[in-house]
C-alpha positions as CSV (number, residue, x, y, z in Angstrom):
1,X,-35.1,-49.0,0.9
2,X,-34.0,-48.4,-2.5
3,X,-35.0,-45.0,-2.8
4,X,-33.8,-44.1,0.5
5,X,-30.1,-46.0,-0.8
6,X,-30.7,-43.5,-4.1
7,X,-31.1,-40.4,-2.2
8,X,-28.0,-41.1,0.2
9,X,-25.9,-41.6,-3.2
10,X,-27.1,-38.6,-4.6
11,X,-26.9,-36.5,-1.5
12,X,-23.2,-37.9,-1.2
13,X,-22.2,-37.0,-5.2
14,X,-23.4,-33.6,-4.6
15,X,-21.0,-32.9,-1.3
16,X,-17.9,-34.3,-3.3
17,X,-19.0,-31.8,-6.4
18,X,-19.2,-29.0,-3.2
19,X,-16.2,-29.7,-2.5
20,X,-14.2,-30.1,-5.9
21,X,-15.7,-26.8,-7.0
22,X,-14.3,-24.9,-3.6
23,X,-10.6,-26.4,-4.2
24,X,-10.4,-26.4,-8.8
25,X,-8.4,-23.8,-9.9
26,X,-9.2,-21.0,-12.7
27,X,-7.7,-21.0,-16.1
28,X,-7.9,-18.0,-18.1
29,X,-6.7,-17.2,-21.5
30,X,-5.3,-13.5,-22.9
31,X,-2.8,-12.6,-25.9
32,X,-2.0,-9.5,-28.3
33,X,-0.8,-9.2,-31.3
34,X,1.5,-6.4,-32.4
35,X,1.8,-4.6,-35.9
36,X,5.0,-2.4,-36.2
37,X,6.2,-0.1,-39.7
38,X,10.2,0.8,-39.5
39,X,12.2,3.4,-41.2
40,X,15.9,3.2,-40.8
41,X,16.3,6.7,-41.8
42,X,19.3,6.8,-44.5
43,X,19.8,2.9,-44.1
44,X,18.1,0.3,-46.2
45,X,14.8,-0.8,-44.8
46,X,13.5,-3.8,-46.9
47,X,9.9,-4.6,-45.7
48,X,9.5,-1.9,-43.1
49,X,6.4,-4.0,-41.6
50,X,6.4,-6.6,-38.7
51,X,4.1,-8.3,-36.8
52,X,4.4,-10.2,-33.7
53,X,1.6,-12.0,-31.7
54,X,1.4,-13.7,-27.9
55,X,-1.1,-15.8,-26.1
56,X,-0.5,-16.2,-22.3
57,X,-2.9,-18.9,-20.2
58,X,-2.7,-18.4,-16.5
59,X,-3.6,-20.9,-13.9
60,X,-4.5,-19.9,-10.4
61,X,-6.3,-21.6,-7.2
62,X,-5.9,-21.6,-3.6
63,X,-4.9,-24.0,-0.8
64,X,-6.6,-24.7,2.5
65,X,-4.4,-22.8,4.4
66,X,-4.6,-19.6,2.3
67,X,-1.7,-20.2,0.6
68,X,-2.4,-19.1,-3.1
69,X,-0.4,-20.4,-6.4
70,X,-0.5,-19.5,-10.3
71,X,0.9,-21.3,-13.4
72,X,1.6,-18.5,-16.1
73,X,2.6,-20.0,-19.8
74,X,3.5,-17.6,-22.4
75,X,3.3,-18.7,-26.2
76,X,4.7,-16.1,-28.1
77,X,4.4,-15.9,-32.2
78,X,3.3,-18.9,-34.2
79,X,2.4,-20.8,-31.1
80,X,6.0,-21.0,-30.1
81,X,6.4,-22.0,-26.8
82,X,8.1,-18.9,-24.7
83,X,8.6,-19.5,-20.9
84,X,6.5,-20.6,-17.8
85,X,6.4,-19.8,-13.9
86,X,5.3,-21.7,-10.9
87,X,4.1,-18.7,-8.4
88,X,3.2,-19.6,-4.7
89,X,2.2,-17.1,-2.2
90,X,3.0,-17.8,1.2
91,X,1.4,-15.0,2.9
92,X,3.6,-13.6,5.1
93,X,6.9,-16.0,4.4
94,X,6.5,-14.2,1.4
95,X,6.0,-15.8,-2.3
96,X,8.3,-18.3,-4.4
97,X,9.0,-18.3,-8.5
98,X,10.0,-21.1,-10.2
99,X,10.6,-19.4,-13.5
100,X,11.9,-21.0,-16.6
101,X,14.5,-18.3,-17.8
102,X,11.4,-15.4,-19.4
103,X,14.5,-12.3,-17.7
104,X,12.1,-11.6,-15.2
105,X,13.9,-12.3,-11.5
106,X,16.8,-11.3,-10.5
107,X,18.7,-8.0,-11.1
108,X,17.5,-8.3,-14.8
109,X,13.9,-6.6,-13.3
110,X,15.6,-3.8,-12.8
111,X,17.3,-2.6,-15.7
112,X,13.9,-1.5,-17.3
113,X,12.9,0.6,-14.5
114,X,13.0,3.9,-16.2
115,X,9.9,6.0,-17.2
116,X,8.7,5.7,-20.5
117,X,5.4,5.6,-22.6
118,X,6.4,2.6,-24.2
119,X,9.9,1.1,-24.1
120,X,13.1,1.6,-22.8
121,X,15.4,4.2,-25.0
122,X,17.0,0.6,-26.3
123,X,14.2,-1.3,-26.9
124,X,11.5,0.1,-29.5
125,X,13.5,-1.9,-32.6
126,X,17.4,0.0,-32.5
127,X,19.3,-1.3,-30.0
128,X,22.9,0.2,-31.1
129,X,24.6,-2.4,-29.4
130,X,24.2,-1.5,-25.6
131,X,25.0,-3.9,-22.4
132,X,22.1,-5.0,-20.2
133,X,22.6,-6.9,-17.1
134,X,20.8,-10.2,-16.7
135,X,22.2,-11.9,-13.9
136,X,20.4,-15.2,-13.1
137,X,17.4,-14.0,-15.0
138,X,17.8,-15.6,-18.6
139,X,18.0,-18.8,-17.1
140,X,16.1,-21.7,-15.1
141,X,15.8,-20.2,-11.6
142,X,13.8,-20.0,-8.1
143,X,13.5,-16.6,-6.6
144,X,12.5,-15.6,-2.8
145,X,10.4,-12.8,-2.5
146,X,10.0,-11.4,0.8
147,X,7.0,-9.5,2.4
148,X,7.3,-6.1,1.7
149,X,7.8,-4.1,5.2
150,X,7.6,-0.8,5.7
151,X,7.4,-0.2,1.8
152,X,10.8,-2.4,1.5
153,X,10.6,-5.9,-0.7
154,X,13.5,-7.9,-1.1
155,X,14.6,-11.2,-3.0
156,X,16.8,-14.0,-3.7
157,X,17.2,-15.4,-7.0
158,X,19.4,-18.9,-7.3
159,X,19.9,-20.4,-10.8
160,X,21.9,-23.5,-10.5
161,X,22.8,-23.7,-14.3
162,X,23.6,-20.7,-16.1
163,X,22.0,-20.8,-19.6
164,X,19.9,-23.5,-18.7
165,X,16.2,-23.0,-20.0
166,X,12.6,-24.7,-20.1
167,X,13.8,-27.9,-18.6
168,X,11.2,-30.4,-18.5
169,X,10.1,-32.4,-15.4
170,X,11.7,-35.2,-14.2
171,X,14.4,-34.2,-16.3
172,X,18.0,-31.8,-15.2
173,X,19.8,-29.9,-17.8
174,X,23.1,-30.9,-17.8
175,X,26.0,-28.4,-18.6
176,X,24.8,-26.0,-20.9
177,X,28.1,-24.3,-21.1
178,X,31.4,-25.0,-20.8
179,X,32.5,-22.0,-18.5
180,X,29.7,-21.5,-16.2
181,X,28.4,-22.7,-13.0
182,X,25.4,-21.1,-10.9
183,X,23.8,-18.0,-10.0
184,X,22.9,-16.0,-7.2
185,X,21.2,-12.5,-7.0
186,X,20.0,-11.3,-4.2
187,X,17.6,-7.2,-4.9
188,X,16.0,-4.8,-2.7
189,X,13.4,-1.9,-3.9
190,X,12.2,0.3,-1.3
191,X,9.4,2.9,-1.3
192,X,10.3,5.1,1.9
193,X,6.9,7.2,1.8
194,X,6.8,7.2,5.7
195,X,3.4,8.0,5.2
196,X,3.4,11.0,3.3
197,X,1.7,11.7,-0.4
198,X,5.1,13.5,-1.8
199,X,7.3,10.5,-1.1
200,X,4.8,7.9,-2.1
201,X,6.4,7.8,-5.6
202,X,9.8,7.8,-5.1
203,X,11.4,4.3,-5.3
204,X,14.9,3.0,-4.6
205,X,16.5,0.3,-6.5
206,X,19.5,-2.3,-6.0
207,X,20.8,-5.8,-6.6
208,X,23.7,-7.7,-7.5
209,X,24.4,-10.8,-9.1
210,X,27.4,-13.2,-9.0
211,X,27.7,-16.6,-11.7
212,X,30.3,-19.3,-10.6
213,X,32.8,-19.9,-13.3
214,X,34.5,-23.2,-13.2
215,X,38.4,-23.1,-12.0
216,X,40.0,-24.8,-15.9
217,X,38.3,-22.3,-17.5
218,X,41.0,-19.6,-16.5
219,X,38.2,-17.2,-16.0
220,X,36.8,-15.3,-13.3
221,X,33.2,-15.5,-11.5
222,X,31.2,-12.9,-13.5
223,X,29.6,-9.7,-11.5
224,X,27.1,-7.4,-12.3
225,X,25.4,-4.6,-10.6
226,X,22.5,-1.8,-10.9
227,X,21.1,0.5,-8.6
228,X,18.5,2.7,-9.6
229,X,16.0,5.3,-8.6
230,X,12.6,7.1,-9.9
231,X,10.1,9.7,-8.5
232,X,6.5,10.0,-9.7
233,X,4.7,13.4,-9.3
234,X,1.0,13.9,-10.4
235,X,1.9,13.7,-13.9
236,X,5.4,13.6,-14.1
237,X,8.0,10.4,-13.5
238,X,11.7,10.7,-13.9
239,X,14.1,8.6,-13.5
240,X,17.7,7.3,-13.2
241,X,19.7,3.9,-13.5
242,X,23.6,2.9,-13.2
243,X,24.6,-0.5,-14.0
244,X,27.8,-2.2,-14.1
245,X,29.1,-5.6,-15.8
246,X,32.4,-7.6,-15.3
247,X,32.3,-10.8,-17.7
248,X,35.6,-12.6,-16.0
249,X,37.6,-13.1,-18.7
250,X,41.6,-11.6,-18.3
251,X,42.8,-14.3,-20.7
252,X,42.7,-12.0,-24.0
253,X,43.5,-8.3,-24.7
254,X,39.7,-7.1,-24.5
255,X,37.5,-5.2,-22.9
256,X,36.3,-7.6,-19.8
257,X,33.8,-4.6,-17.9
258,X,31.1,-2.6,-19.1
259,X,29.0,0.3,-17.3
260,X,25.7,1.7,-18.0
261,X,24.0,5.2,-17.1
262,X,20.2,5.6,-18.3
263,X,17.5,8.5,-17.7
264,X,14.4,9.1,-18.0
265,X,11.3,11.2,-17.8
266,X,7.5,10.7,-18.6
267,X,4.9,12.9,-19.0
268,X,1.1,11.8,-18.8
269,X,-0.7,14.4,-20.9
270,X,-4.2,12.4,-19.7
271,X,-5.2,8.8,-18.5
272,X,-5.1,8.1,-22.4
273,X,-2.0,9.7,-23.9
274,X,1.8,9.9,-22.7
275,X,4.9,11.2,-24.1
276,X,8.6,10.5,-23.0
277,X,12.3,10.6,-23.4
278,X,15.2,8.4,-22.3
279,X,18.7,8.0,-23.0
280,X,21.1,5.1,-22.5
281,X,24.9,4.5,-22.5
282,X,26.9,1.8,-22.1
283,X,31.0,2.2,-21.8
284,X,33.8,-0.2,-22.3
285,X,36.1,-0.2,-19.6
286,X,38.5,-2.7,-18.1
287,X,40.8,-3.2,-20.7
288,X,43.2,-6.6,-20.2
289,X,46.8,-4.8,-21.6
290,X,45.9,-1.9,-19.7
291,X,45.9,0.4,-23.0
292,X,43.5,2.1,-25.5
293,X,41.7,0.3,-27.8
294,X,41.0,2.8,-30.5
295,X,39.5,6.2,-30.1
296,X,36.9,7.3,-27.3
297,X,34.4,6.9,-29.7
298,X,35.0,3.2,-30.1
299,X,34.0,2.8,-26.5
300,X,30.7,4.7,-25.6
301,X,27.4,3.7,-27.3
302,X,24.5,6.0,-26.5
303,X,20.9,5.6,-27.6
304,X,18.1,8.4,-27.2
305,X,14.6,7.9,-27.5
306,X,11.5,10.3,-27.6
307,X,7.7,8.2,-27.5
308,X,4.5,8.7,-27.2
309,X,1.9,6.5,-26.7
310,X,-2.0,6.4,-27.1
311,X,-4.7,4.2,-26.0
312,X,-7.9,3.5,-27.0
313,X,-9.9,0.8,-25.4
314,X,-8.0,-2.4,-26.1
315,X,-6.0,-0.9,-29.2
316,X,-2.7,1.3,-28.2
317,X,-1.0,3.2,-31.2
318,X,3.3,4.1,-30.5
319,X,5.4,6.2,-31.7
320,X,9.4,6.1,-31.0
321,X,12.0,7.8,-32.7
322,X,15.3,6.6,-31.7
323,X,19.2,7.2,-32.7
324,X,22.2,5.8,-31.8
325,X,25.8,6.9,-32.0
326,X,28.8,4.5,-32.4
327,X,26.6,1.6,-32.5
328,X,28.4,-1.6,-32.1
329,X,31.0,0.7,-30.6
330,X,32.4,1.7,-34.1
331,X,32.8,5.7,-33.5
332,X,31.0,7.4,-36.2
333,X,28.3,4.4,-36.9
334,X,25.2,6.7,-36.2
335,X,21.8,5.0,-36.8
336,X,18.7,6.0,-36.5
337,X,15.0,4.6,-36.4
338,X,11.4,5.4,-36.4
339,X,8.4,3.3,-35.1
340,X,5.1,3.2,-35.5
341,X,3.2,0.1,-33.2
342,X,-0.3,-0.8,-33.3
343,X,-1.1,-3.1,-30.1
344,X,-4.2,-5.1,-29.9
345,X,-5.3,-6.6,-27.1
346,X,-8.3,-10.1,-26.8
């Protein structure tokens, strides 16, 4: 009777382990780190090297019903904590993100959709001074993602406290600003191959993105836009993006509107090696006293990039020389950079 009692137990612990295994969740760990030497051509360099490291965990498992969901935590250098996102996959209702502010939803995914062997024209270490759209993105949100039908995917982005990141649970923000309410963005990308090879890598972009500004602050609800397109050809990807900012605020003699025009085209020489070059401009416009503020010069900020990039197993070595004229928009302020990256991945 005992052993019989010993057996059942047994038998019973081993269909409880069954099922524990079937329904735990993976964890799995990956990072990078990043070595970087800088010469600011005619300008005073300092220590020309950097270094910047990043370890990312990322949870995933699986409900009965299919459903599947992911935790993703990103610790960026020095075991600083970065950003996190909450990913479900709803099959076809499509997938929700509860993101934690990392610019990754929103129209903010869009504005680094140019071609390029590395980074955009702006960001390989000289920004001049350039606008970017961010939209909801830099802040706590939830974003819809639709099923993509008939190549199009769409989504929905709602962040009910602009500026508000890494809130913990069981916890709510607060205000974090004084002027600003919630977000919406709503995007739609759109591969119309119809079938064919030659329009299988041509992709349409655009989104918009509205933040609430409160009534005493005198201001107006912020907008911003981007629309973009590239086309991918054996080897060759170009690209173009327009963007468009207006930050609300009519109660000063500035510049309340900024608009952005980017290009690029990348060329992969082999599945190891690619070269590319972009350009990016941002314009003031929108001026409150409805006269000029200085000379042309003092409104247009335009950074060029040429890169190339090589990868060797889990090493990649970069190369970017960028310049920009009238950074900060201060006409004649031309800077220029070159970077050399070593990227190591574990």
């Amino acid at each position: 009777m005992n052993k019989l009692t010993k057996v059942g137990c047994s038998a019973l612990c081993g269909s409880l382990a069954a099922i524990s295994a079937a329904q735990a969740g993976e964890l799995a760990v990956t990072g990078g780190a990043d070595l970087t030497f800088t010469s600011l051509g005619t300008e005073v360099t300092g220590n020309p090297f950097g270094m910047a490291s990043a370890v990312t965990f990322k949870g995933t498992g699986e409900l009965d019903n299919g459903w599947t969901y992911g935790l993703t935590i990103a610790h960026g250098d020095q075991d600083a904590y970065s950003a996190a996102n909450i990913d479900i996959v709803m099959g076809g209702l499509g997938s929700l993100n509860f993101n934690q502010g990392n610019s990754g939803n929103g129209i903010a995914a869009f504005d680094n959709v140019m071609p390029t062997a590395w980074e955009e024209a702006h960001g390989a270490g000289l920004s001049g001074g350039v606008k970017a759209v961010l939209g909801s993105g830099g802040s706590d949100n939830v974003q819809w993602t639709t099923p993509t039908i008939l190549g199009t995917t769409m989504t929905l982005t709602k962040a009910f406290q602009i500026g508000a990141t890494d809130t913990g649970d069981k916890e709510s923000s607060g205000a974090a600003g004084t002027t600003v309410g919630s977000g919406t963005d709503a995007t739609i990308k759109i591969n119309p191959s119809l079938g064919t090879e030659i329009l299988s890598g041509l992709n349409l972009y655009a989104g918009a993105s509205v933040v609430d500004t409160y009534d005493n602050s005198g201001d107006q609800d912020k907008v911003e836009g981007v629309g973009a397109i590239t086309y991918a050809l054996g080897p060759v990807e170009v690209g173009a993006m327009w963007s468009a900012l207006y930050d609300g605020d009519e109660s000063n003699a500035d510049y309340h509107t900024y608009k952005n025009h980017a290009f690029g085209v990348a060329f992969n020489v082999n599945d190891d090696f690619s070269v590319s070059y972009g350009e990016y401009e941002t314009r003031k416009a929108g001026y409150t006293d409805h006269h000029v503020q200085g000379g042309p010069n003092d409104r247009i900020v335009n950074v060029s990039s040429w890169q190339a990039a090589y990868t060797m197993g889990g090493a990649s070595i970069r190369v970017a020389d960028v310049n920009a004229d009238n950074a900060g928009f201060s006409a004649g302020n031309n800077q220029s950079a070159t970077i050399v990256s070593l990227g190591l991945a574990f």
